[in-house]
Structures are given as C-alpha cells and as structure tokens.
N, C-alpha and C positions, 0 to 999 in steps of 0.2 A: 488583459485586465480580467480581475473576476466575473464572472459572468452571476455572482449570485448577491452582489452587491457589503455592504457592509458587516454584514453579518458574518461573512465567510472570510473575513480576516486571515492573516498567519498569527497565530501564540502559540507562545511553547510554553510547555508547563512540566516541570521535574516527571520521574517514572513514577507512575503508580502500580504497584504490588498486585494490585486486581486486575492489571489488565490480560493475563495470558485469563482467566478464568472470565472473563466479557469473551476473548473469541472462542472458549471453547462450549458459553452458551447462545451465540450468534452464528456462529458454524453450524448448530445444530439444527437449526431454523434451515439455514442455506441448502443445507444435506438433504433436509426430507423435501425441496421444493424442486429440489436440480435431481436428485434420484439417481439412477442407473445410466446418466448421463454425465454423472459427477465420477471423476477416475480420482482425483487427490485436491485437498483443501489446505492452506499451508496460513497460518500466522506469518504476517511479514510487515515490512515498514519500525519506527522508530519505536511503537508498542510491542514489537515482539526483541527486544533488546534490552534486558533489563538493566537500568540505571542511565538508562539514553533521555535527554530531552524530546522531547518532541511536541508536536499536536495531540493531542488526545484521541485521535485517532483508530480506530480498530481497523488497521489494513488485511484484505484475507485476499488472496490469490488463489483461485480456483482452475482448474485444467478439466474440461469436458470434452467427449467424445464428438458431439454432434455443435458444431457451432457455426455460425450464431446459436444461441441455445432458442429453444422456441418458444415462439408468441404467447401459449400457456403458462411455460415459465417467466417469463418478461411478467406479464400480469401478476404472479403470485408474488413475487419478487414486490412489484408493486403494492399490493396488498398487505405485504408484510412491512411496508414503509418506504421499500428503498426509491429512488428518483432515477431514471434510467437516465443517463447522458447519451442521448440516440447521435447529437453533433460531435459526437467523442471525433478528434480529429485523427486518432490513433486506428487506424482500421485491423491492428492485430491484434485487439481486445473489445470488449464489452465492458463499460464501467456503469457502476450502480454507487450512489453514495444515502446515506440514510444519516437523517436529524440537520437541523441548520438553528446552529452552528451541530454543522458535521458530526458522527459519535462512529459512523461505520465509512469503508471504503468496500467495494466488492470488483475486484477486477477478473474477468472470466476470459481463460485464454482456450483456444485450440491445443489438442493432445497435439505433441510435436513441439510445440515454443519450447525455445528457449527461455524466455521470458522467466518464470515464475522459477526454472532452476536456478536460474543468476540471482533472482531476487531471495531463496533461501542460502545460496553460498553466500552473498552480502550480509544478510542476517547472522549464520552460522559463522562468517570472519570475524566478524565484530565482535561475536561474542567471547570469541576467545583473544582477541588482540585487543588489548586497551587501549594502548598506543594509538591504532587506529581508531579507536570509537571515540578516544579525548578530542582528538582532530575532525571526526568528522559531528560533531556536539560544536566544535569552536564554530566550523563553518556552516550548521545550521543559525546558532544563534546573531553569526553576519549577516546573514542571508534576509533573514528573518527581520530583521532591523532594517535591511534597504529596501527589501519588497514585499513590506507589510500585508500591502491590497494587492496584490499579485503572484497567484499561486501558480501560474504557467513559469513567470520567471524565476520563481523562487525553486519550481522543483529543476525547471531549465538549468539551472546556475551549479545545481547539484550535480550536475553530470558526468564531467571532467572528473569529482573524487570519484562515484559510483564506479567510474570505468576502471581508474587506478587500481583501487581496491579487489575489483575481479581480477584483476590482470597480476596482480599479488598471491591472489587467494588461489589460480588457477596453476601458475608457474613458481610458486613459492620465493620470490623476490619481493622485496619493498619499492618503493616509490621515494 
C-alpha cells in the first residue's frame, strides 16, 4: 500500500509538451548538488516519451561514482525539496521523490548498473515503436484503474511488459 497516504494516488494525465524542459531544469539543480560524483543523468519514465500517458511525473535516473552518494548530498538533496526513501526496499538504488502529490522522482544508481541503461533503451524503444507505446499506454491506463492506491502494485504489474519490451529492443524480435 502507499505509504504516503491519499495524496499519492495513481492518475494519468495525457503528455505535456513541457515536460522534457522541467527535467532539463530539475537536472540542473541535481548536477550542481551531486557534482564530480555525477557520471550521467538521463530523462526516463512515461515523461520522457512524448505522447505517453502517465503521472505527471519528472523521472530522472542518475548513475554516480561513489554510492550511496553522501550524507552532504542526501542533505542538499533535502534542501532542495526532495524526500529521501531511506526504507527504499530496493538496495540497488537510492530514491528521492519531491512534491506530494509527486512532481519529481530521483533514482540514483551505482556506476556499473544495469538499471538506468535498460531504463533509457525502454524509453528510446518506445519512442520509435508506437505499436509498442499504444500497448503499453492501454496497460497503464488498466493498471491504473485496479491499483488506484497502490503504487508498489501498480509499478509491480508493469513488469512482465518492461521485460518483453527490453528483450525486443535488445534482440530485435517482437513479443
């Protein structure tokens, strides 16, 4: 269940035009606070796909040298809004989310993940396969509809496409 109560809902709301220029002035913020520890920052999630439904969301996936990133940055981080998820159950990232109801996500990986590549070739497929982005738009807005108050299930539930989709994107076959 959400852990942040009512507020933190699922809604989708059509693409907005604005949104690649929110992460590239929220990135900028990130950049100077993560510094010489920051290797690459990447737009990703349903906001970096334009004409996708989604959350209104600003997802940014970040890849740092020294992690966990440290305690000075956690604080500034803070400072600058965002909410650190210290009980993140994920031990292969660092999540930071800023506004409720939501407006940023900040996931911070170690140099080496996997993670944040997958999550640009998911982006980068999408964008050039409609096919797949019609499909995976039908099964957010399912999703969305059964686990309203439930954001673990809801991203849980996506999983199954996610993998299809890389497994597409990597060996050039459909599903």
């Amino acid at each position: 269940m959400n852990p942040f109560g009512n507020v933190d809902n699922i809604y989708l709301y059509e693409y907005n035009p604005a949104y690649p220029e929110q992460f590239e002035t929220e990135s900028l913020g990130v950049k100077a606070i993560l510094g010489e520890n920051l290797l690459a920052i990447h737009h990703i999630g349903s906001t970096a796909i334009p004409g996708m439904i989604g959350k209104p969301v600003i997802d940014m996936g970040a890849v740092v040298r020294e992690f966990p990133i440290r305690p000075d940055q956690i604080a500034a981080l803070t400072k600058a809004g965002y909410i650190y998820w210290d009980a993140n159950p994920d031990p292969s990232r660092m999540f930071f989310l800023k506004g409720m109801p939501r407006t940023h996500h900040l996931h911070i990986y170690p140099e080496g993940s996997a993670k944040p590549a997958d999550q640009v070739l998911f982006r980068d497929f999408l964008n050039k396969n409609g096919a797949y982005a019609r499909q995976y738009a039908e099964l957010k807005t399912q999703l969305a509809a059964q686990y309203s108050n439930d954001r673990e299930k809801y991203t849980e539930s996506k999983t199954g496409f996610v993998q299809q989709v890389l497994k597409a994107a990597k060996t050039g076959s459909g599903f």
